[in-house]
Each structure stands twice: as C-alpha cells, then as structure tokens.
Biopython code that builds the backbone (N, CA, C, O; Angstrom):
import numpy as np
from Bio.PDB.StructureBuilder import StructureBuilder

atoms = [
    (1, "UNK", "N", (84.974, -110.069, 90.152)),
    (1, "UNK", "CA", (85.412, -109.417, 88.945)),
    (1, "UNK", "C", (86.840, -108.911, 89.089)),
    (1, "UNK", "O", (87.557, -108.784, 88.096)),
    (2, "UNK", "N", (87.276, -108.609, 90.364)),
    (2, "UNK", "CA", (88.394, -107.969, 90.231)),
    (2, "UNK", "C", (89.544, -108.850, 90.415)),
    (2, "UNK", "O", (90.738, -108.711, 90.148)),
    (3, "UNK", "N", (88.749, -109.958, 91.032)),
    (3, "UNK", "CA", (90.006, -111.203, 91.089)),
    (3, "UNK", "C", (90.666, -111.681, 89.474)),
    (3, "UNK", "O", (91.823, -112.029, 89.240)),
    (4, "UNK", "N", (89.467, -111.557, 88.457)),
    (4, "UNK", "CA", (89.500, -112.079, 87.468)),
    (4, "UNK", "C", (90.002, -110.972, 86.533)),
    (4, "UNK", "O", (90.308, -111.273, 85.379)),
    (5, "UNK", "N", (90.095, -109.801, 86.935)),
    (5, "UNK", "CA", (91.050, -108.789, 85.952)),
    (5, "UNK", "C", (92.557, -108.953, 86.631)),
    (5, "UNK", "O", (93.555, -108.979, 85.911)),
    (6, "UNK", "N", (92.633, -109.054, 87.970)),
    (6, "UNK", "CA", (93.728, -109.195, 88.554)),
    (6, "UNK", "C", (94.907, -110.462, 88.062)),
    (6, "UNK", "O", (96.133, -110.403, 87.967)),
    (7, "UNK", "N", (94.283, -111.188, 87.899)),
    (7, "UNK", "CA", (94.414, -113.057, 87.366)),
    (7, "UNK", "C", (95.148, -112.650, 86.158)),
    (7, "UNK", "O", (96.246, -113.146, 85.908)),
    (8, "UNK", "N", (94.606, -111.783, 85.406)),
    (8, "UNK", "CA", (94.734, -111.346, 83.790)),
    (8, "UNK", "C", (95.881, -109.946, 83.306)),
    (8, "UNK", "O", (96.330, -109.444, 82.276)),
    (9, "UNK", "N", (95.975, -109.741, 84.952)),
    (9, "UNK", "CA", (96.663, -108.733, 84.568)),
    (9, "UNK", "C", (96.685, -107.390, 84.119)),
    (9, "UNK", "O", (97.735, -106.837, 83.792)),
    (10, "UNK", "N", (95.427, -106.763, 84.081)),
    (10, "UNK", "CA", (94.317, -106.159, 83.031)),
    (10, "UNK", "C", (94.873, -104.591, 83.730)),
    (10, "UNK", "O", (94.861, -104.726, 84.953)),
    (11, "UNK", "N", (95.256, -103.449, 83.414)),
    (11, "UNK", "CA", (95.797, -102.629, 83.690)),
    (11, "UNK", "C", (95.045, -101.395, 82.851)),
    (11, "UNK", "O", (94.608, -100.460, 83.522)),
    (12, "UNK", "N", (94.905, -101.372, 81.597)),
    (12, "UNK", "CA", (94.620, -100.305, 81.079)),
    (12, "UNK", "C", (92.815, -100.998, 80.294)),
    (12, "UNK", "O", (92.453, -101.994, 79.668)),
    (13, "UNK", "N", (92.188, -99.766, 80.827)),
    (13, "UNK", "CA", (90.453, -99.706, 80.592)),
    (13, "UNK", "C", (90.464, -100.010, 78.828)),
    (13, "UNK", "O", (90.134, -101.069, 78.294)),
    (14, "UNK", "N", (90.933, -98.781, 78.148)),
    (14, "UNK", "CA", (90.599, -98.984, 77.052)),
    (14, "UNK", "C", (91.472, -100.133, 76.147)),
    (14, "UNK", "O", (91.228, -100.235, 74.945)),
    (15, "UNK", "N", (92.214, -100.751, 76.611)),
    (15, "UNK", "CA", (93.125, -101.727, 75.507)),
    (15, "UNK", "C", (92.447, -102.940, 76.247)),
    (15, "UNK", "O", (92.840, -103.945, 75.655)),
    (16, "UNK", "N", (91.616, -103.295, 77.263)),
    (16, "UNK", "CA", (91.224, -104.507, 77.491)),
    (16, "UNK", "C", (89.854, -104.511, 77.704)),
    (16, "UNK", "O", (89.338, -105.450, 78.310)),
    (17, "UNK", "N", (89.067, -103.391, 77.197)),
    (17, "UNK", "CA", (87.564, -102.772, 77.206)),
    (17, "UNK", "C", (86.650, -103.964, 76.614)),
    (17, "UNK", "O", (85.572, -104.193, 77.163)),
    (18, "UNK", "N", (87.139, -104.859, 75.309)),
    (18, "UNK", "CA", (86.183, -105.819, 74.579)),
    (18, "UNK", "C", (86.123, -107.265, 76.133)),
    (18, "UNK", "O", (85.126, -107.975, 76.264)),
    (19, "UNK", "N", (87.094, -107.364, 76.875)),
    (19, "UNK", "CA", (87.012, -108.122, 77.718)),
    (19, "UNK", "C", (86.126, -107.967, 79.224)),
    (19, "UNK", "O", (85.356, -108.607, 79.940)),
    (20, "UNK", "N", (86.847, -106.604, 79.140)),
    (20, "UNK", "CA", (85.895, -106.198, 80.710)),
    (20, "UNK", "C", (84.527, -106.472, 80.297)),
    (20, "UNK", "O", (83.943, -107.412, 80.837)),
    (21, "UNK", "N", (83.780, -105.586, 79.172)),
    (21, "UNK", "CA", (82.188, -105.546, 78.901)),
    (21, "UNK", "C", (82.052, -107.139, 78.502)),
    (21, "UNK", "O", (80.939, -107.561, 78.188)),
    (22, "UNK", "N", (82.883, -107.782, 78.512)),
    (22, "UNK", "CA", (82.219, -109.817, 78.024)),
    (22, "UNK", "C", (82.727, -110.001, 79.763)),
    (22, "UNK", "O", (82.624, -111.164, 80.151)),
    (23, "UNK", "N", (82.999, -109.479, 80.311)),
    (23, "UNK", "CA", (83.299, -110.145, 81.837)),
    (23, "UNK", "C", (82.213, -109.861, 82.158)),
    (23, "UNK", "O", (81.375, -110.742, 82.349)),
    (24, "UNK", "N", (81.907, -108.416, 82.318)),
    (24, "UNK", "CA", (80.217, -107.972, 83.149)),
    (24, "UNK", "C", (79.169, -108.660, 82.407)),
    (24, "UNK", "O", (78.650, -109.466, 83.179)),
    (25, "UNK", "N", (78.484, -108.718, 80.960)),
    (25, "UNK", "CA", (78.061, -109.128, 80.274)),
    (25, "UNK", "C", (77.935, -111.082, 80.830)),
    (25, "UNK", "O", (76.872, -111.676, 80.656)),
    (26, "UNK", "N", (78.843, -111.612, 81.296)),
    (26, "UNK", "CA", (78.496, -112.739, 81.897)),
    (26, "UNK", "C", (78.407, -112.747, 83.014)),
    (26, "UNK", "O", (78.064, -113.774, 83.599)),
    (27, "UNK", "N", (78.670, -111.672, 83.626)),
    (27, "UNK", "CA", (78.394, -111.984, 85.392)),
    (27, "UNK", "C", (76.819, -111.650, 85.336)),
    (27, "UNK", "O", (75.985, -112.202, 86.053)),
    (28, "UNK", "N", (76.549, -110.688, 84.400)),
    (28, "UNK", "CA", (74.858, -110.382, 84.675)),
    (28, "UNK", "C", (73.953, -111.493, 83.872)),
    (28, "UNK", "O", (72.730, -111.390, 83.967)),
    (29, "UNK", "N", (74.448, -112.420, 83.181)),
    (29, "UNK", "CA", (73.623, -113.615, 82.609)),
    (29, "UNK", "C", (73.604, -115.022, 83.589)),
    (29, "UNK", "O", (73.024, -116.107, 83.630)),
    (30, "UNK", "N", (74.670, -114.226, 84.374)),
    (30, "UNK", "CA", (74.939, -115.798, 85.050)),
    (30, "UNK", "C", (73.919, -115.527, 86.720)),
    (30, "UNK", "O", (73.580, -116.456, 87.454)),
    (31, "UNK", "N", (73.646, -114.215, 86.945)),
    (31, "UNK", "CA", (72.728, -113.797, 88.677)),
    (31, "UNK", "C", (71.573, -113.500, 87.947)),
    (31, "UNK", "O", (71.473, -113.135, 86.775)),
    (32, "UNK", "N", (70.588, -113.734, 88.918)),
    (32, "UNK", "CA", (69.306, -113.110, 88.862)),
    (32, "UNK", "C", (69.191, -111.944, 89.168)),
    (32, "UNK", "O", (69.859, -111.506, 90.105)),
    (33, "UNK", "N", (68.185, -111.012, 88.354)),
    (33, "UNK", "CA", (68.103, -109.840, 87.615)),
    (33, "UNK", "C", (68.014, -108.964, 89.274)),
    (33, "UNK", "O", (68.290, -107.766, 89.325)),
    (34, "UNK", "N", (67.667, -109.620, 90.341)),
    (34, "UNK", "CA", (67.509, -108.494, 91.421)),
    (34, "UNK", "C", (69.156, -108.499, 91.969)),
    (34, "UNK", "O", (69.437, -107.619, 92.783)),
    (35, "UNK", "N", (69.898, -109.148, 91.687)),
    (35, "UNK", "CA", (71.379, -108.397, 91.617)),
    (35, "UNK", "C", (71.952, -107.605, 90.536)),
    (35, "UNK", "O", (73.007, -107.065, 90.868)),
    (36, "UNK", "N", (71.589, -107.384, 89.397)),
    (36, "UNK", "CA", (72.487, -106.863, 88.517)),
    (36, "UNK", "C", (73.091, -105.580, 88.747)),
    (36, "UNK", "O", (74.180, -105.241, 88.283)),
    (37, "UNK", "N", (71.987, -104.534, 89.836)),
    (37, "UNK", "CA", (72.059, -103.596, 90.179)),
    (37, "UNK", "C", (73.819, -103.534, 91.246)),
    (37, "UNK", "O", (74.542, -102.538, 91.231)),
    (38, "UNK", "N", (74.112, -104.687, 91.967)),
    (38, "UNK", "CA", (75.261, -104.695, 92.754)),
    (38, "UNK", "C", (76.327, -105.150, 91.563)),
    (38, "UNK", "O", (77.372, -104.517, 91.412)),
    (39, "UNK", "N", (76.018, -106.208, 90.788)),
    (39, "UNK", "CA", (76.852, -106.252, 89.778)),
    (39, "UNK", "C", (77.382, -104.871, 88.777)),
    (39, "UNK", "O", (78.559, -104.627, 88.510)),
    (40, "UNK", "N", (76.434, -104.237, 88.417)),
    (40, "UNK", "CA", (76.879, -102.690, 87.392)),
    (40, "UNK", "C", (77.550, -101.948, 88.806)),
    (40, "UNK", "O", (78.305, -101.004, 88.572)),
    (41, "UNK", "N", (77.389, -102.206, 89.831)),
    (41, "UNK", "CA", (78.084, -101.523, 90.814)),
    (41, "UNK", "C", (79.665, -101.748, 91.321)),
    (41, "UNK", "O", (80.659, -101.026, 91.392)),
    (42, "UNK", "N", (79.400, -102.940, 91.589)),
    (42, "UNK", "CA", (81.102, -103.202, 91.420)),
    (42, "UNK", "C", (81.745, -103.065, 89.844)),
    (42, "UNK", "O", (82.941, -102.882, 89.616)),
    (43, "UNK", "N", (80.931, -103.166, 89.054)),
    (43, "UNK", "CA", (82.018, -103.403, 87.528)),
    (43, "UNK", "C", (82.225, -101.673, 87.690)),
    (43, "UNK", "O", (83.297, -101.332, 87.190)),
    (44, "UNK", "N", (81.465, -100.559, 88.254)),
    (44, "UNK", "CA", (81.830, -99.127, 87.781)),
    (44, "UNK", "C", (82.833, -98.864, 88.779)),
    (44, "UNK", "O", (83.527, -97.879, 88.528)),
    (45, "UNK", "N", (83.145, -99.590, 90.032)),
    (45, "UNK", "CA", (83.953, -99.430, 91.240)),
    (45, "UNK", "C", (85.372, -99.914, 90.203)),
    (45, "UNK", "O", (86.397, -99.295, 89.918)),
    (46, "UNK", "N", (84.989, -100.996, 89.900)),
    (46, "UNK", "CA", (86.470, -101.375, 89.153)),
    (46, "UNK", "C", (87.466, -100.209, 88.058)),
    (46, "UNK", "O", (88.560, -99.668, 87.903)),
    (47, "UNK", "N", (86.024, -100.377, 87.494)),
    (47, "UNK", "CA", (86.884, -99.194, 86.406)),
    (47, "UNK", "C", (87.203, -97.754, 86.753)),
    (47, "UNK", "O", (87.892, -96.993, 86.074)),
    (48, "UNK", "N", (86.571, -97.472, 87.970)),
    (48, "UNK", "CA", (87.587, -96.628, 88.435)),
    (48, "UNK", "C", (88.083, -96.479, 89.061)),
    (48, "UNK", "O", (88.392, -95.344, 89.425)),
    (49, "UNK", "N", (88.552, -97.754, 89.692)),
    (49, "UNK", "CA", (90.019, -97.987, 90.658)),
    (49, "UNK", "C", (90.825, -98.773, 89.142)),
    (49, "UNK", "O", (91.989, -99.052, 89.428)),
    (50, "UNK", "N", (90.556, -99.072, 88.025)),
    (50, "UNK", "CA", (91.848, -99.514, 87.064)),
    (50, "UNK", "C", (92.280, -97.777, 86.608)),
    (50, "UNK", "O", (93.454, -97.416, 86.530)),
    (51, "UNK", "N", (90.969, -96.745, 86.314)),
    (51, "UNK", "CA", (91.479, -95.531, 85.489)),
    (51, "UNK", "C", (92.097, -94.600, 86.599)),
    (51, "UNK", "O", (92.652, -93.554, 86.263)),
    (52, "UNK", "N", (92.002, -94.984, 87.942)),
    (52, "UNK", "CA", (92.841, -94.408, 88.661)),
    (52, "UNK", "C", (94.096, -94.918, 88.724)),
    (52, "UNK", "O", (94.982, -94.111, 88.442)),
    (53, "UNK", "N", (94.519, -96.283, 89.080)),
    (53, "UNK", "CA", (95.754, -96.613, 88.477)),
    (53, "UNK", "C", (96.434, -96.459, 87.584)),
    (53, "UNK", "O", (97.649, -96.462, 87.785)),
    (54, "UNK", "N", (95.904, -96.258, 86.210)),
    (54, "UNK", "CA", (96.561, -95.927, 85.214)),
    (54, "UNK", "C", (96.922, -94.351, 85.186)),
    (54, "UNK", "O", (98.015, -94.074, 84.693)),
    (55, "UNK", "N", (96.419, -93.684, 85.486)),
    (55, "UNK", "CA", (96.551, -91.896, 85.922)),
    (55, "UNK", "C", (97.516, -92.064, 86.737)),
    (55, "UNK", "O", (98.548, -91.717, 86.162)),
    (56, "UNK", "N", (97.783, -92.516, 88.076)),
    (56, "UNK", "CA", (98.612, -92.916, 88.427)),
    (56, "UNK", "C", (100.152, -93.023, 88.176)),
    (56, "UNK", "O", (101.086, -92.316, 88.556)),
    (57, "UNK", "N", (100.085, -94.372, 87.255)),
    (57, "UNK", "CA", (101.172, -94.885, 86.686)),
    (57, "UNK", "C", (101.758, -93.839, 85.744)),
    (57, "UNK", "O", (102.953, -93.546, 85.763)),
    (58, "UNK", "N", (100.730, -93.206, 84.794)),
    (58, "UNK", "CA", (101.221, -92.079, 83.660)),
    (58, "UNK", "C", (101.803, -90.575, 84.545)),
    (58, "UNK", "O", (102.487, -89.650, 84.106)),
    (59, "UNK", "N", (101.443, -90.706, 85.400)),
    (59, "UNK", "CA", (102.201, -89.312, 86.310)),
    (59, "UNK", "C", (103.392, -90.098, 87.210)),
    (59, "UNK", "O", (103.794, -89.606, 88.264)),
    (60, "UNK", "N", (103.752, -90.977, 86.845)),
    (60, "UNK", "CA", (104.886, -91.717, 88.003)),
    (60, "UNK", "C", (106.187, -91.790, 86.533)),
    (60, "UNK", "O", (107.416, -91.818, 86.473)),
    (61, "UNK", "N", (105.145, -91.797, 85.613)),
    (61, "UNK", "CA", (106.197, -92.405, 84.501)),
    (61, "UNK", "C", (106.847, -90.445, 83.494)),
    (61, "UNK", "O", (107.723, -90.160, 82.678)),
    (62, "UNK", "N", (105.953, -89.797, 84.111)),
    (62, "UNK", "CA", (106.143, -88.126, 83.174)),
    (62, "UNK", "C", (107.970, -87.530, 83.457)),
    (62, "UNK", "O", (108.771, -86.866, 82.799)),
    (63, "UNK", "N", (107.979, -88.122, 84.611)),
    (63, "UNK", "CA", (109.389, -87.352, 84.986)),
    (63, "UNK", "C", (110.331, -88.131, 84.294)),
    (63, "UNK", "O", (111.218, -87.466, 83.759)),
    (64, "UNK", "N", (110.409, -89.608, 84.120)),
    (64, "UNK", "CA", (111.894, -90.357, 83.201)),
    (64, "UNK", "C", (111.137, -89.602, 81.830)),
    (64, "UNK", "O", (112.148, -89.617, 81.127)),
    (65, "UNK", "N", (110.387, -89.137, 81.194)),
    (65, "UNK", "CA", (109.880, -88.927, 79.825)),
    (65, "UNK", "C", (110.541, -87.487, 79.707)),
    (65, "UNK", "O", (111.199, -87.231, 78.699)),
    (66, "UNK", "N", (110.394, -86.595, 80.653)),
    (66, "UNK", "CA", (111.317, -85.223, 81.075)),
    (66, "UNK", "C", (112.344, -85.610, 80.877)),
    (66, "UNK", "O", (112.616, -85.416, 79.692)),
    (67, "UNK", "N", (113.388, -86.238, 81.573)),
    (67, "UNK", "CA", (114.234, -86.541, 82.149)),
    (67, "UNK", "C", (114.938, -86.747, 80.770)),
    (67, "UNK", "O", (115.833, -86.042, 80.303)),
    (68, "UNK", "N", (114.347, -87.877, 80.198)),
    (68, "UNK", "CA", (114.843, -88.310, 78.780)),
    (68, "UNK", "C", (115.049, -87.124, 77.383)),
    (68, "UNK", "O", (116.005, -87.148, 76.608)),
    (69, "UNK", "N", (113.808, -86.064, 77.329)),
    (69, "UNK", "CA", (113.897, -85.065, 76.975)),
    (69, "UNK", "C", (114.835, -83.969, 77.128)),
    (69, "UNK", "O", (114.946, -82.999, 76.378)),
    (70, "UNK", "N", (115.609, -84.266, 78.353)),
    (70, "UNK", "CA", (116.551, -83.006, 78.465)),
    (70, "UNK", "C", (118.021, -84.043, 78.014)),
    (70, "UNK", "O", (118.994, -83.489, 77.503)),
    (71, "UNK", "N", (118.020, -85.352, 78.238)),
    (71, "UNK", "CA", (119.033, -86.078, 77.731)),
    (71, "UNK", "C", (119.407, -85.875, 76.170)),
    (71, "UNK", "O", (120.510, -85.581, 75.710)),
    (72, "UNK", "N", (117.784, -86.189, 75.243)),
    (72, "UNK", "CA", (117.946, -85.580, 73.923)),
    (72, "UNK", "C", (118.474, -84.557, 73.571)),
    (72, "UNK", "O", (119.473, -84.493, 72.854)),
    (73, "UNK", "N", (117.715, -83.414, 74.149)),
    (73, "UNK", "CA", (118.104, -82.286, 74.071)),
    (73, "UNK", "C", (119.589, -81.844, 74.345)),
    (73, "UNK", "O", (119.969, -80.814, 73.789)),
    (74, "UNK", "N", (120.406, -82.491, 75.105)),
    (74, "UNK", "CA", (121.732, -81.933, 75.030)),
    (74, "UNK", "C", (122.372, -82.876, 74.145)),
    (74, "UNK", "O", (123.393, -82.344, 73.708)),
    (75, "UNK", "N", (122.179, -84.375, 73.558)),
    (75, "UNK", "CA", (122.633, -84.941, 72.416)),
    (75, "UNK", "C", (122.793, -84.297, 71.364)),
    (75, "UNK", "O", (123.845, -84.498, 70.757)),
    (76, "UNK", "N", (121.692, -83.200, 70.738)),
    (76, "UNK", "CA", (121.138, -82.554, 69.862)),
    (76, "UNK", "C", (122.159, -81.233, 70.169)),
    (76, "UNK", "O", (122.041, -80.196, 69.515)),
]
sb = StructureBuilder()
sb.init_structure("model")
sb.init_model(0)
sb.init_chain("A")
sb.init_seg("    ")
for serial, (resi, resn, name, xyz) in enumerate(atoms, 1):
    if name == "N":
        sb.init_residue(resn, " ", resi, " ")
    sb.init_atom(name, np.array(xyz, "f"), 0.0, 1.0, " ", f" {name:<3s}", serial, name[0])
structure = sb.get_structure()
C-alpha cells in the first residue's frame, strides 16, 4: 500500500481520501478474510505516517508564512 501511495505521490489524507479507502477497499477483496485484520493494520500505520508528514510539512512551512507576514506588514 505504501509503495502504491508513494508511486502516486499521495501526501495529504484528506484531498486523496476517495483513493486511499478504493486502495484498502481492494486490497481487502483481493486476500482472504483471515488477513484483513493485517491489512486494516497497515492501511491505519499509513495514515498515520502520511498525517504525520503533513503536520510536519505545515510546521516547516509556518515560519516563511510569518516571515511573509512581517514583509506585508511593513509594505502596509
């Protein structure tokens, strides 16, 4: 699964959410039912190593958003 969000590029949970749930949604049609339990396990590992990345990225990105704010602010 994670090769195949990786492949895709897939970065943010909720703007690529209709894809992830049709990704899991076929990994659990495609194994027999005494895996699904490792399958819902890695798909919840994923999503929160993507919503940790994105937390991440949004606290890496707060300081140019500051930064830019005090630029306005003396334009103004």
């Amino acid at each position: 699964m994670q090769e195949m969000v990786e492949a895709r590029e897939l970065t943010e949970v909720k703007a690529n959410w209709d894809y992830l749930h049709e990704l899991l949604l076929c990994y659990l049609s495609l194994n027999p039912q005494h895996t699904h339990k490792f399958i819902i396990r890695a798909f919840a590992d994923l999503l929160v190593s993507l919503m940790s990345s994105e937390t991440a990225d949004s606290h890496r990105r707060k300081p140019e958003s500051r930064q830019r704010s005090a630029v306005s602010r003396r334009l103004l």
